[in-house]
C-alpha positions in Angstrom: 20.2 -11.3 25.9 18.2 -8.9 24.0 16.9 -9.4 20.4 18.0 -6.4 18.0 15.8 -4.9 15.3 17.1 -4.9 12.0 16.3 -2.0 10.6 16.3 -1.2 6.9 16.7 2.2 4.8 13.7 2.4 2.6 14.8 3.4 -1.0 11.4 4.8 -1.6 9.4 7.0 -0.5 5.8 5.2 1.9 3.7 6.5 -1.1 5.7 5.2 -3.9 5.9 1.9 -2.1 1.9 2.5 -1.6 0.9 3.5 -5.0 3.3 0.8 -6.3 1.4 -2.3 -4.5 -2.4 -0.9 -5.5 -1.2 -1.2 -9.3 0.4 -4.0 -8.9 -2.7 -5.7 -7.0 -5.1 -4.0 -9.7 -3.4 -6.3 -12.6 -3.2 -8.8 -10.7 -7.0 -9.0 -10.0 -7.5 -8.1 -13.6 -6.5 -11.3 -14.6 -8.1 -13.5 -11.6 -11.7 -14.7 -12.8 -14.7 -13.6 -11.0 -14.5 -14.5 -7.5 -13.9 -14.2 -4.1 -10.1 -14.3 -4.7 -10.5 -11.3 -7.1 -12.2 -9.3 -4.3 -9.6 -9.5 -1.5 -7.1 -8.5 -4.4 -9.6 -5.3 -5.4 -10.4 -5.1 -1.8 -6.8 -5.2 -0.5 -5.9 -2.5 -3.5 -8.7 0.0 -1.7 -6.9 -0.3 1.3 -3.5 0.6 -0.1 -4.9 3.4 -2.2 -6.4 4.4 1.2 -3.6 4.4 3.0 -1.5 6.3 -0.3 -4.3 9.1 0.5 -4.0 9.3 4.6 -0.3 9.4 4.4 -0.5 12.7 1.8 -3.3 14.4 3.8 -1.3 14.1 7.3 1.5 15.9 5.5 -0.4 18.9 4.0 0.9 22.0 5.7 -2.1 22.9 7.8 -2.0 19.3 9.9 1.8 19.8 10.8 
């Protein structure tokens, strides 16, 4: 018997979604207290913003 995927239709866009989660980590670590736990929320923002600017540079017209 084989497991199926469950699949969802995203209702936004991957950058919204990406853009979205850096804010939302941003506040969030703008209200921690210095600490470690306030890096890995700045550091985990980075990554998203990151990630929001790798997904719009693979779909500029020259890469496709």
């Amino acid at each position: 018997m084989s497991k199926r995927r469950r699949r969802f239709k995203q209702s936004q866009s991957l950058e919204v979604r990406l853009a979205a989660e850096a804010e939302h980590l941003r506040e969030k670590a703008e209200k921690a207290p210095p600490g470690t736990e306030r890096e890995t929320l700045l550091r985990r923002a980075r990554q998203f913003e990151e990630g929001l600017h790798m997904s719009e540079w693979l779909r500029t017209p020259g890469l496709q």
